[in-house]
N, C-alpha and C positions, 0 to 999 in steps of 0.2 A: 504494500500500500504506500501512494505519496501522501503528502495532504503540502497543500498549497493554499494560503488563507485561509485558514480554519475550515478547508474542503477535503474529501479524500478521494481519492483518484485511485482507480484500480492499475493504469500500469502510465506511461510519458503518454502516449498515445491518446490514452484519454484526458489526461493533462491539456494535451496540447488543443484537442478539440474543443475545450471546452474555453481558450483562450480566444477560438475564431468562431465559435459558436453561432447561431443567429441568422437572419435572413440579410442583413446588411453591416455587417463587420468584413466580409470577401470583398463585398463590392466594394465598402469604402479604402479598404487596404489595396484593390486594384488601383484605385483614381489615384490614391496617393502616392502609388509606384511610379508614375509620372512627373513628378513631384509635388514643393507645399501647393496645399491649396486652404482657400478661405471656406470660413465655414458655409457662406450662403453659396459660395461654389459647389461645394460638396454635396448641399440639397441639392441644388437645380440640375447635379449633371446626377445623383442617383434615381431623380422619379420616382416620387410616390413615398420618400420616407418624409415623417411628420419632423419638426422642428426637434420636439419633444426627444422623439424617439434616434436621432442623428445624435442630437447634444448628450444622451444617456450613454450610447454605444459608443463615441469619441472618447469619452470619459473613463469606460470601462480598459478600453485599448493605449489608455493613457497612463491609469494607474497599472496596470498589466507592462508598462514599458517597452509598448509596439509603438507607439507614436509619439510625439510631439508638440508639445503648442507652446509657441513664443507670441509673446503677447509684446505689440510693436507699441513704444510711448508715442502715439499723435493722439490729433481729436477730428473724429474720434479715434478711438481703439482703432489698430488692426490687428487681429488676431490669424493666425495659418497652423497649421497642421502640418506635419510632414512625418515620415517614416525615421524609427530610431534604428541605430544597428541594429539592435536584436532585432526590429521591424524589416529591414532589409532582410538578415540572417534569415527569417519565414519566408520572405515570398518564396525563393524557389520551390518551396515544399509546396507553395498555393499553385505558382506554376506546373509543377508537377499533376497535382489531383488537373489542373484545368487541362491539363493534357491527355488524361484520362479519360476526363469525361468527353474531350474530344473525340476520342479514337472510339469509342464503347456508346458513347448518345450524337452521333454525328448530325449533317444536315438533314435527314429523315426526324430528327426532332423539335427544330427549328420551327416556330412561328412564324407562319407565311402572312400573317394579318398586321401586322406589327407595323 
C-alpha cells in the first residue's frame, strides 16, 4: 500500500491515476503542453468546463505539483499556468495512453457531427 495525502493507493499506478483523474485535468495538461496559458484561455479553448469546475481542477494539479501559477504584479492581475517539471516529467506517459487510444479507438470513433 502507498498512501499519498492521507489516501491509500493500492500500487504507483493507481497513485498516478488518481493525480490525472477526471474528465478535464488530460485536456487541460494537453493545452498547457503548448505552453502558459491564462486562465480564461484555458476555459475558452477547453468547451464546456464551468469557471467553477476549471478553477477547482487547476488547483488540484497545483497542489499535486503538475502545474504552475505565477501570479504577474499589474492591474489588473495577470495570472498563467504552465507545466512544472514533474508536469513535463507526465506528459509523455499522457502521450503514450493518447497513443493508445489512437491505434485501438481510431477514426471509426470519431465524431462526424462535430
Amino acid at each position: 500500500m502507498l498512501k499519498y495525502k492521507n489516501k491509500k493507493f493500492v500500487c504507483h499506478i493507481d497513485l498516478g491515476m488518481e493525480i490525472i483523474k477526471g474528465k478535464w485535468k488530460a485536456v487541460i495538461l494537453c493545452h498547457l503542453s503548448e505552453g502558459p496559458k491564462r486562465f480564461l484561455e484555458l476555459q475558452r479553448i477547453t468547451k464546456g468546463v464551468s469557471q467553477k469546475v476549471l478553477n477547482e481542477k487547476l488547483s488540484e494539479l497545483e497542489a499535486d505539483g503538475i502545474i504552475s501559477k505565477t501570479i504577474f504584479p499589474e492591474v489588473p492581475p495577470r495570472v498563467e499556468y504552465q507545466l512544472t517539471d514533474l508536469g513535463r516529467d507526465l506528459f509523455p506517459a499522457l502521450e503514450m495512453l493518447e497513443q493508445w487510444a489512437v491505434n485501438n479507438f481510431g477514426p471509426e470513433y470519431e465524431d462526424k457531427d462535430e
